[in-house]
N, C-alpha and C positions, 0 to 999 in steps of 0.2 A: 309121584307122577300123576295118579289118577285125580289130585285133588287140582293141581295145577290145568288139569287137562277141563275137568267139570269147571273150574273158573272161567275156561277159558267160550266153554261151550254156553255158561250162563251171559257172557257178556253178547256171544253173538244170536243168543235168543233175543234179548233184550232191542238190541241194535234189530233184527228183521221185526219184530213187535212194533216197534216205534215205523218204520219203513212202509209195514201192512197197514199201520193205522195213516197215515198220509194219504195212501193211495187212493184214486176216484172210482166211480163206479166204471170207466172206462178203462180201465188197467187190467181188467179180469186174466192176462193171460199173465203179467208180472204177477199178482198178488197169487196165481194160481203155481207158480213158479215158490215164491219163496214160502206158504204155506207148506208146500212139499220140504224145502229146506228146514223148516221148522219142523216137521213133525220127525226125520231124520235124525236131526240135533237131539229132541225131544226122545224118542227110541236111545240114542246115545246116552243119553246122561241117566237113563231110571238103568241098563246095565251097568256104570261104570259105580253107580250108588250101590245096587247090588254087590259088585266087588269092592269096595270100602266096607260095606256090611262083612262081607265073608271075612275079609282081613281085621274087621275089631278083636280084642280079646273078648272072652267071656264074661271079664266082670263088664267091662262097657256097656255087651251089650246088655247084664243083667240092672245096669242102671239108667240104659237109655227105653229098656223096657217100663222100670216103676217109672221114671217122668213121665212115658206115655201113657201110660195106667190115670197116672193123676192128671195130665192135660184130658184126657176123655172123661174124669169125673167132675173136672171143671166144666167142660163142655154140655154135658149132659145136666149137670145142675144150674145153667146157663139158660138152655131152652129149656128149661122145663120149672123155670125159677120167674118171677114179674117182668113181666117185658118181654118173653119169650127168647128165640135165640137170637144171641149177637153176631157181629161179623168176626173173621175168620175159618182157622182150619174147621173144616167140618170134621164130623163125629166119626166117618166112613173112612176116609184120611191117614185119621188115627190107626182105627181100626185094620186098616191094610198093612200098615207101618208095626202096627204089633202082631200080627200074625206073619209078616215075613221076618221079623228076629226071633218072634217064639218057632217060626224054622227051623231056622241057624242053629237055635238053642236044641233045639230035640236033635237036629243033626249032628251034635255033638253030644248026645247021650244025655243030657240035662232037660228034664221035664219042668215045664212050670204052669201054672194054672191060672 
């Protein structure tokens, strides 16, 4: 249900995204209007992510942890590699995303480093 539900809340991000980006500098009180809708949406979906988080198993989240490990050592060997950093998730990103499963994980008596 929560996944159907997050699909549901990414499409109508997307649809008010495209709608803010149309509007004129004269619509201030529309655009004022669906930025609120949007940050609503937005508020909804990092909770309903939360609850898919809590409901993974443990090995999940112990293997959704090493990708992230290794996406931030890609990332990090990115900016700090020729050409400095490229585009994408930033390094901070990552970071937040591994310390809410190394949460999860200590909340369930599993420490990891």
């Amino acid at each position: 249900m929560a996944v159907g539900e997050m699909s549901s809340i990414l499409r109508e991000l997307e649809r008010l995204q495209d709608r803010i980006s149309l509007l004129g500098s004269d619509d201030s009180v529309e655009k004022h209007a669906l930025l609120a809708r949007q940050e609503t949406l937005r508020t909804r979906a990092a909770r309903l992510a939360e609850d898919v988080d809590a409901a993974c198993s443990t090995k999940d989240l112990l293997i959704q942890l090493a990708s992230l490990r290794h996406r931030r050592e890609v990332l990090q060997r990115q900016r700090h590699g020729p050409g400095g950093s490229g585009p994408g998730q930033s390094s901070s990103q990552v970071d937040e995303r591994i310390a809410r499963i190394r949460s999860l994980l200590e909340a369930r008596g599993i420490r990891v480093h």
